[in-house]
C-alpha positions in Angstrom: 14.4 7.3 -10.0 10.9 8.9 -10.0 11.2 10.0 -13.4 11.5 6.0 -14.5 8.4 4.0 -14.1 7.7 0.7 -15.6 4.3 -0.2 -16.2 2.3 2.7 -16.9 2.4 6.5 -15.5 -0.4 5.8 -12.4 2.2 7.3 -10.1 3.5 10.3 -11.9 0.8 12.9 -10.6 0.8 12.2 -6.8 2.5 14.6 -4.9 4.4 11.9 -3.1 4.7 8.0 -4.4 3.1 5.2 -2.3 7.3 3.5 -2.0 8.5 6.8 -0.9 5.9 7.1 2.1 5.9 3.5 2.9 9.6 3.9 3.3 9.6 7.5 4.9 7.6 5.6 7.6 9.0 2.1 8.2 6.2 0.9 6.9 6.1 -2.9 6.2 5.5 -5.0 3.0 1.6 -5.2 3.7 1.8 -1.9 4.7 3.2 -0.4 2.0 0.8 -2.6 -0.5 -1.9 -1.2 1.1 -1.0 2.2 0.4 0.0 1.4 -3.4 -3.1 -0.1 -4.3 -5.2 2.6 -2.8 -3.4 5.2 -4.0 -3.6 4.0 -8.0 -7.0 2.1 -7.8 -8.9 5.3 -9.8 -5.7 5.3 -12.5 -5.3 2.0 -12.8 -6.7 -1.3 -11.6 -10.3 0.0 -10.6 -12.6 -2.1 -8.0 -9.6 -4.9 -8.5 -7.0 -2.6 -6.9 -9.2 -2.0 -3.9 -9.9 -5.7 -3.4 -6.0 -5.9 -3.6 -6.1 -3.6 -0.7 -8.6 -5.4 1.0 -7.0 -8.5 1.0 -3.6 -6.7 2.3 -5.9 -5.9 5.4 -7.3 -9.0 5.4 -3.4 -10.5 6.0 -2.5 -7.5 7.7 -5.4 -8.8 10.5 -4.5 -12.8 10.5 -1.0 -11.9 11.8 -2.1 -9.3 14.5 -1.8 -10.7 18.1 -5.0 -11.7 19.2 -4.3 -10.7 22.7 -2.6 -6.9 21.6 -4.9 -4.6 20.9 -1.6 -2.1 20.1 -0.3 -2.1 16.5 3.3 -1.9 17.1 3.7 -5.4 16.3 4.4 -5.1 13.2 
């Protein structure tokens, strides 16, 4: 599936693609946007893509348990 991408070829010279470590790792939707959006931000969306990013934190933080300071909770 790799060899298939839709939308441009920002993913074609990692070593590994953002989906396949988010899901390697469990990670979760934020999660895994986080990583995308880093990962492509010099190939393809620029400053943009990082805001992307920062606004996946951004959520990432308004959900986190006030009173946890552990990030299993997601």
């Amino acid at each position: 599936m790799n060899k298939e991408q839709v939308g441009g070829d920002h993913y074609r010279d990692m070593a590994i693609e953002p989906w396949e470590y988010a899901e390697a790792n469990g990670l979760s939707f934020l999660q895994g946007n986080i990583i995308k959006y880093v990962s492509r931000y010099k190939s393809k969306g620029g400053v943009q893509d990082l805001k992307k990013a920062k606004h996946c934190i951004d959520l990432l933080i308004s959900i986190y348990p006030p009173e946890s300071d552990h990030p299993d909770f997601v």
